[in-house]
DOFIFI-173619 format. One record per residue (C-alpha): x, y, z. Coordinates in steps of 0.02 Angstrom, whole numbers, plus 32768, in hexadecimal, padded with zeros to 4 digits. Layout:
% residues N
XYZ/...
END
This chain:
% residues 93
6C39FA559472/6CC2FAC2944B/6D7CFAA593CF/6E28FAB1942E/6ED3FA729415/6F26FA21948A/6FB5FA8594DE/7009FA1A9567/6FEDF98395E3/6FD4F9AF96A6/7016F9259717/6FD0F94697D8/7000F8BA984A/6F7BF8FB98C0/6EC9F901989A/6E19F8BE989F/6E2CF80898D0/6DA8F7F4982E/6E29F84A97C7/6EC0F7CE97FA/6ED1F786972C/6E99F7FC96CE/6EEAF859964C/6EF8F92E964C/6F1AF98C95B4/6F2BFA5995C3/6EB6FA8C9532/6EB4FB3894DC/6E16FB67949C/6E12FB9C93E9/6D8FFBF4935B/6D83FB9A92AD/6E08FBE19261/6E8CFB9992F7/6EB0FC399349/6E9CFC2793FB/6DF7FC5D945B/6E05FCE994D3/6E07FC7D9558/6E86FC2C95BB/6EC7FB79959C/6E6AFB08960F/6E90FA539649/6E1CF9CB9612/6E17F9129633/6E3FF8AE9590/6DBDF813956B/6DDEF80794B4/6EB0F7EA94BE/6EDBF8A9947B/6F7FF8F89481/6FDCF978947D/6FDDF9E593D5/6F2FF99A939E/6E82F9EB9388/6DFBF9AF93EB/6D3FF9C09426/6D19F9DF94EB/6C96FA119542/6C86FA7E95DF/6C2DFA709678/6BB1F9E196CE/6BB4F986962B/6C58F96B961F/6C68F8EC96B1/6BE3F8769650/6C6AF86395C9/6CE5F81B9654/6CD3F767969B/6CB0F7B39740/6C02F837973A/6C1AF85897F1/6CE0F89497D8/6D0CF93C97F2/6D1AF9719722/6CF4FA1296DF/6D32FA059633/6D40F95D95BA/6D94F93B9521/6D18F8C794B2/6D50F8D293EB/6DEFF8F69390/6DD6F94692F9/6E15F908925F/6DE3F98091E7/6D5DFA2C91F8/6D15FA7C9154/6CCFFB239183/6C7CFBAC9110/6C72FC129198/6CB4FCC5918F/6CD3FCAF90D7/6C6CFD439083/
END
């Protein structure tokens, strides 16, 4: 699982007939300390009711389509949490 904050909606009128309803978020990737990841923001279907400006959990790859209604659908990256609140000790020497 990995932390990003959500950046923007994505609205396609075309797609994946198992996509027609569901929700896209464009989600930046970020470390612990909120500064964006290295990598580019990517879009991710929504299954927890995010929006933009929050912080969430998703997860990448074959998994995420499990967390969506539809495991057969086309979906390569999932929202599942929104994060209330992180307490980290990491990098703290």
């Amino acid at each position: 699982m990995e932390i990003g904050i959500v950046v923007g909606t994505v609205t396609a009128t075309r797609k994946d007939e198992s996509l027609v309803g569901a929700k896209m978020l464009v989600t930046q990737p970020v470390g612990i300390d909120d500064q964006p990841s290295q990598a580019q923001p990517i879009i991710t279907v929504d299954t927890v009711g995010a929006g933009v400006g929050e912080k969430v959990i998703f997860v990448k790859g074959s998994i995420a389509s499990r967390a969506f209604d539809n495991d057969n659908a086309p979906v390569d990256a999932a929202i599942v949490g929104i994060i209330d609140m992180l307490e980290c000790d990491y990098g703290k020497g």
